[in-house]
C-alpha positions as CSV (number, residue, x, y, z in Angstrom):
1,X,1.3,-7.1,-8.7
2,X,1.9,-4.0,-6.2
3,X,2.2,-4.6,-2.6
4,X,-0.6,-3.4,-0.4
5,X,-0.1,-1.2,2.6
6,X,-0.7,-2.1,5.6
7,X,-3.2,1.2,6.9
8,X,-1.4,2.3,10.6
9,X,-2.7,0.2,13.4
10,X,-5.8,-1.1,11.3
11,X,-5.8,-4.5,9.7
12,X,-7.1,-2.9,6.4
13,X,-4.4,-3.1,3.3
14,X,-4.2,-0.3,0.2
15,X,-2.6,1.0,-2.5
16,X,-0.3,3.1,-2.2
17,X,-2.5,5.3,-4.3
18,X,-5.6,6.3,-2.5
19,X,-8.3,7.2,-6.2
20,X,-10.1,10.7,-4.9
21,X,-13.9,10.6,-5.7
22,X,-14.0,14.2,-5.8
23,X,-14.3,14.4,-9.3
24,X,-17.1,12.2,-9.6
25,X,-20.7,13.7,-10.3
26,X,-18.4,17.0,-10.4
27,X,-16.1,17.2,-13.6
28,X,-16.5,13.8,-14.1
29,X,-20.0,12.5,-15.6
30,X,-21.1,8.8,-14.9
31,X,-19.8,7.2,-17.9
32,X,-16.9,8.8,-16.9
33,X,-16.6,8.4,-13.6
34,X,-16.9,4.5,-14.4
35,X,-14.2,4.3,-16.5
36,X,-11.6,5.8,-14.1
37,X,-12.8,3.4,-11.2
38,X,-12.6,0.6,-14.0
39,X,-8.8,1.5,-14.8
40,X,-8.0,2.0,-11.4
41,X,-9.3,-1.3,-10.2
42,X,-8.2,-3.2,-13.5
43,X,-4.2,-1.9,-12.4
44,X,-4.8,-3.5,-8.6
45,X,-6.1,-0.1,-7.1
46,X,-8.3,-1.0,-4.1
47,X,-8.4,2.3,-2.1
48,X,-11.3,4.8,-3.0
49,X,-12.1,7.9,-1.1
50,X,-14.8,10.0,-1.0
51,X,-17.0,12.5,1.2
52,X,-21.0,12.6,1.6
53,X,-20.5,16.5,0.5
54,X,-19.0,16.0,-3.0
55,X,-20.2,17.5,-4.9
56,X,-22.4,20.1,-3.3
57,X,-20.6,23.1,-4.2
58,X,-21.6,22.8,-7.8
59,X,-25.2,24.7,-8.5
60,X,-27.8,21.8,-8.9
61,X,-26.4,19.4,-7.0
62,X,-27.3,18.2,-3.3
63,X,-23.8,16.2,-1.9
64,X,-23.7,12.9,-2.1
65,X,-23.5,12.6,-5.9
66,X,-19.9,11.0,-5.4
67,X,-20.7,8.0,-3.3
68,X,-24.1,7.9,-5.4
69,X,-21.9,7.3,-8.6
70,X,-19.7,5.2,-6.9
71,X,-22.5,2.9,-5.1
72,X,-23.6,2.6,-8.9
73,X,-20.4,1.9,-10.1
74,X,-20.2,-1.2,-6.9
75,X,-23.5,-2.3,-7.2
76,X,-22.7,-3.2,-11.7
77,X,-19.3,-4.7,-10.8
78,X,-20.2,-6.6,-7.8
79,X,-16.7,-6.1,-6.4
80,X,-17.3,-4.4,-2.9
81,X,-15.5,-7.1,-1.2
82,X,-12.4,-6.1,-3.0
83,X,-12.3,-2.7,-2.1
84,X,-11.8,-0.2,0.8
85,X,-13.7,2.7,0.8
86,X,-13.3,5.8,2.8
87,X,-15.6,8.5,3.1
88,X,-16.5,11.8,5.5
89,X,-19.4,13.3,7.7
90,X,-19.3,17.1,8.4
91,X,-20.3,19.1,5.5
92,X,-23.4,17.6,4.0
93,X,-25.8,20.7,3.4
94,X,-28.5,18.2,5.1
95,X,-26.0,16.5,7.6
96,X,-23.4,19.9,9.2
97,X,-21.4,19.5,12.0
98,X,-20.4,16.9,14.2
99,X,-23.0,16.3,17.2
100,X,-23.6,12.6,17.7
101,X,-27.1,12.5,16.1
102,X,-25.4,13.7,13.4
103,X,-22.7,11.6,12.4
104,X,-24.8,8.4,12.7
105,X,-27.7,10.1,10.5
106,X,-25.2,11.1,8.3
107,X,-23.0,7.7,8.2
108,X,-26.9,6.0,7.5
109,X,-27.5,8.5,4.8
110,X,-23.6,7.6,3.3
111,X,-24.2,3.4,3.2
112,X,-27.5,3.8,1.3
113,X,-25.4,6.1,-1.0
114,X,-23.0,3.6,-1.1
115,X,-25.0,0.8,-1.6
116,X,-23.1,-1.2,1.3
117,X,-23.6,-2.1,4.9
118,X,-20.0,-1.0,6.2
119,X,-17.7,1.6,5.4
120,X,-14.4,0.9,6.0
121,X,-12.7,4.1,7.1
122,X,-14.7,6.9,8.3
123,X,-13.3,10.3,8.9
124,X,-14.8,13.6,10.4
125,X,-14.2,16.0,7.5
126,X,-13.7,19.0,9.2
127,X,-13.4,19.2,12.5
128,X,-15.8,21.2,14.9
129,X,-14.3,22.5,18.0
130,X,-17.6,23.4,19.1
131,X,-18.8,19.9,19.7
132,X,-16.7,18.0,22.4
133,X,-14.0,15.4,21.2
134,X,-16.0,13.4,23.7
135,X,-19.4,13.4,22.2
136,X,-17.8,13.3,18.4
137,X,-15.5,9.9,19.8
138,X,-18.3,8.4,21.2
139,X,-20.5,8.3,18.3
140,X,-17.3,6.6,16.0
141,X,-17.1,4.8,18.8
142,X,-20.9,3.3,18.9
143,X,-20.9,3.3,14.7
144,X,-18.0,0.6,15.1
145,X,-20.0,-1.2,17.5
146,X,-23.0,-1.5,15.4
147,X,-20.7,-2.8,12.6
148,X,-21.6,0.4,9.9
149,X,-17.9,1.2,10.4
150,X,-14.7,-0.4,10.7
151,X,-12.3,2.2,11.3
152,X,-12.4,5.8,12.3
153,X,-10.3,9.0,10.9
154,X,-9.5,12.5,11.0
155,X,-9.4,15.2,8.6
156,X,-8.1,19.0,9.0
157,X,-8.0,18.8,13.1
158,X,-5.7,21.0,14.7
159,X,-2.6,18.7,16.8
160,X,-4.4,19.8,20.3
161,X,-8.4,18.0,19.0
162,X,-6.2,15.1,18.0
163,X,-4.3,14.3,20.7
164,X,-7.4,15.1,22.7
165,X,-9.3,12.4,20.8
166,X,-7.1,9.9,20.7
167,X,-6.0,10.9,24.6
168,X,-10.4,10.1,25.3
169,X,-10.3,6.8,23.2
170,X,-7.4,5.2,25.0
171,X,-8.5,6.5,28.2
172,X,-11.8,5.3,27.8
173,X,-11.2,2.1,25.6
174,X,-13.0,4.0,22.7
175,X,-12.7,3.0,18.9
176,X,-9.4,4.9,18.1
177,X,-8.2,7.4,14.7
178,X,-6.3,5.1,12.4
179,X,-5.7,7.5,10.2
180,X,-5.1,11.0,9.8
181,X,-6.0,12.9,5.8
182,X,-3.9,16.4,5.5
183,X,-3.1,18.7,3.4
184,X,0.0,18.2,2.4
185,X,2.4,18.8,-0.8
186,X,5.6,19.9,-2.2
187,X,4.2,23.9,-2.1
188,X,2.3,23.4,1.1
189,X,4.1,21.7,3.8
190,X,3.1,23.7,6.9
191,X,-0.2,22.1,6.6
192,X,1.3,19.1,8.4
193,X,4.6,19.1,9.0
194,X,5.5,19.9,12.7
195,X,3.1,19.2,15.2
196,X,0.4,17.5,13.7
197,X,3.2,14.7,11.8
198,X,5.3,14.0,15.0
199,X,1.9,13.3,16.4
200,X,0.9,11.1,13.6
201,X,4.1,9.4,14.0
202,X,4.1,9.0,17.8
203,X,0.6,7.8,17.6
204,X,1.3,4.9,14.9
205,X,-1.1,6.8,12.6
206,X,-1.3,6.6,8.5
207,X,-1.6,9.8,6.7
208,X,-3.2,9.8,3.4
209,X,-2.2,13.7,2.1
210,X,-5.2,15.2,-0.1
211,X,-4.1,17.7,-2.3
212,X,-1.2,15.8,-2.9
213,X,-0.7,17.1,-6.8
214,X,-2.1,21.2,-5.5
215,X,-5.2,21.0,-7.4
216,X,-2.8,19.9,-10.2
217,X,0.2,22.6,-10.2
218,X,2.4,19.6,-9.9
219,X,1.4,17.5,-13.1
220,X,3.7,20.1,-14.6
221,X,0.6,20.9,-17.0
222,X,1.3,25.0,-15.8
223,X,3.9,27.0,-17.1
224,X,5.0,30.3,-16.9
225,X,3.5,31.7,-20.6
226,X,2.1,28.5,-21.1
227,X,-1.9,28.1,-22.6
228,X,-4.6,28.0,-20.3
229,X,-4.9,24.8,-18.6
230,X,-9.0,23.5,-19.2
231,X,-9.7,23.1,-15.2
232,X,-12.0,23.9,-12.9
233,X,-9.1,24.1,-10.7
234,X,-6.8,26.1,-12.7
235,X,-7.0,29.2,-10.9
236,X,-6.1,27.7,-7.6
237,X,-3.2,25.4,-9.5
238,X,-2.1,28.3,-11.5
239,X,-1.3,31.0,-8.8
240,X,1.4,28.6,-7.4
241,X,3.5,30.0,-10.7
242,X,3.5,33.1,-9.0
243,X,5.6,32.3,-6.2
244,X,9.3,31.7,-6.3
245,X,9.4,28.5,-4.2
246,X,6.7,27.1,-7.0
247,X,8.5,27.9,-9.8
248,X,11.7,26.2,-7.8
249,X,9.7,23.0,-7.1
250,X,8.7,22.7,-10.5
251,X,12.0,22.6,-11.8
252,X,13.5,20.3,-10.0
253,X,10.7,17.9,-10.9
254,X,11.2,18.9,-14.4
255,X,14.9,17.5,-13.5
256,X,14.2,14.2,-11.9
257,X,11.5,13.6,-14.2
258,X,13.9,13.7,-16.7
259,X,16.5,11.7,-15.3
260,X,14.2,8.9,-14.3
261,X,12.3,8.9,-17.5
262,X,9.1,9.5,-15.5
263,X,6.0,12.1,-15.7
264,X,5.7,14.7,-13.2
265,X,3.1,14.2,-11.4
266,X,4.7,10.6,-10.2
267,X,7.5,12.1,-9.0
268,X,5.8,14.6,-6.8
269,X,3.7,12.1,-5.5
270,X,6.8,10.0,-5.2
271,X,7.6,12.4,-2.9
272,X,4.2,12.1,-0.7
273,X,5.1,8.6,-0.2
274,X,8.6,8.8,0.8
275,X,7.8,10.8,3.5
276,X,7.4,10.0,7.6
277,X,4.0,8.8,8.2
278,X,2.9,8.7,4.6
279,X,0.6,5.0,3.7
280,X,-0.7,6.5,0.1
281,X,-1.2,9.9,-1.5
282,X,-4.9,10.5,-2.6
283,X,-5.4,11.9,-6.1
284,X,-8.1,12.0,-8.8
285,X,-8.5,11.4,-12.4
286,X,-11.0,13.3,-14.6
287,X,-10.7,10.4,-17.5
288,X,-8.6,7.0,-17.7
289,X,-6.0,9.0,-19.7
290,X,-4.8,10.4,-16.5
291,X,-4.4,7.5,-14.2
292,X,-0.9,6.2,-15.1
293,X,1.0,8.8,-14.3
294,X,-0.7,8.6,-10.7
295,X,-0.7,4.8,-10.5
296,X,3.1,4.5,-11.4
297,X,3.9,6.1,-7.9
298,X,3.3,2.7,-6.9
299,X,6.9,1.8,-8.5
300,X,8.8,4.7,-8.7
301,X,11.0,4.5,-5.5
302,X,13.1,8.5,-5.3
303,X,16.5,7.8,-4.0
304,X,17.8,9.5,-0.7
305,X,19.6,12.1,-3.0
306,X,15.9,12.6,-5.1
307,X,13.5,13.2,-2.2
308,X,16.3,15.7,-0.2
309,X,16.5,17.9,-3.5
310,X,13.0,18.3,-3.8
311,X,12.5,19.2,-0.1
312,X,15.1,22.0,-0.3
313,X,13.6,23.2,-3.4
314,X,9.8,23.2,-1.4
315,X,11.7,24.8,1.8
């Protein structure tokens, strides 16, 4: 049985793969979407993570078909006791931004969705500089109080928002981030590395990297001349092929994949979780097909020697 992870300063304990719900009500229909929550939960996964606005980007949807399928999904198993789920407010076509009236009509909107009376780890999406770090703590804050949310999170803040919010919480004795979601990968470390990680760090925060397998360049699945990869994300993956420090990434995974006898996309996420700061990589699978390769990152430890070739090939 894999060992759970203690989540930063929460009490909460995950996988050490987080199971994106992206996918679901998006590429990934109901029956679908059931049976990679079924594998996932069947191997000892625990951690699911979601946003109210997935999938709203796709024509005929609203948002919220995610945490629909997934409330669905909760409500036939009768597991939520089992589980942690994580899920966002800022980008809901009905429920923008971050003002305080917002985020609770928004987290109310999320629990019926989810077909539970607590979420366990909520994060602002995207954050708003517009709206005070104040007014946005404060509502977390008076969620957690109410019992709708356990523990609160960020997601694409700049360093200066976070270390003001977290700066107003202990000042003020406020609910306080737990966690911190970047985007972060072998062919896009800029996105946290620096200021935002040796915050993370100094701050005792977890960071659960999205994007950890770049819209899945780093499954190995694109090649230079190789067929056409069926994705809706396959532009965005494939353009990394373009660049030198892509192709370079991808051959050294090629190499320790080899060595190792393991899939690609476990080593680069291998990676993710042998970094500073890192509690579980969050990836998604389309069918159950595609789960072990991310489930095996639970096991697959990358030596010293491993993890310092792969982040001079990313450099």
């Amino acid at each position: 049985m894999t060992a759970l992870r203690k989540l930063g300063t929460s009490d909460l304990q995950v996988f050490p793969l987080a199971l994106g719900g992206n996918v679901f009500g998006w590429t990934a229909d109901e029956t679908a979407s059931f049976a990679v929550l079924d594998a996932y939960t069947a191997a000892g996964g625990n951690f699911l993570d979601t946003a109210d606005s997935y999938s709203a980007w796709i024509e005929g949807n609203s948002g919220g078909e995610s945490e629909t399928l997934i409330g669905r999904w909760i409500a036939a198993r009768g597991n939520r006791d089992d589980l942690v789920i994580a899920t966002k407010v800022s980008q809901h076509p009905d429920f923008p931004g971050l003002t305080a009236a917002n985020i609770k009509a928004a987290a109310d909107a999320s629990l019926r969705r989810l077909g539970t009376d607590h979420i366990d780890l909520y994060y602002t999406h995207f954050d708003k500089p517009e709206v005070p770090v104040e007014e946005i703590v404060g509502a977390l804050d008076d969620l957690v109080r109410a019992g709708k949310v356990r523990y609160t999170a960020a997601s694409n803040i700049s360093p200066e928002r976070l270390r003001a919010s977290l700066e107003f919480s202990d000042r003020e004795g406020l609910a306080r981030y737990v966690a911190l979601q970047p985007h972060y990968n072998l062919v896009s470390r800029d996105t946290y590395e620096g200021a935002l990680q040796d915050l993370a760090e100094r701050s005792g925060l977890a960071a659960l990297p999205y994007s950890g397998l770049a819209s899945g360049f780093l499954t190995g699945k694109y090649r230079p001349g190789g067929a056409t990869v069926d994705s809706a994300r396959a532009g965005k993956a494939g353009g990394h092929l373009e660049t030198e420090r892509g192709r370079r990434v991808l051959t050294v995974l090629d190499e320790i994949a080899r060595e190792r006898g393991a899939e690609v996309a476990t080593v680069a996420l291998s990676w993710l979780a042998a970094r500073p700061t890192v509690t579980a990589p969050i990836a998604s699978a389309r069918t159950p097909e595609q789960l072990p390769a991310l489930l095996a990152v639970a096991e697959l430890k990358l030596t010293e020697d491993e993890v310092g070739r792969l982040t001079a090939a990313s450099d």
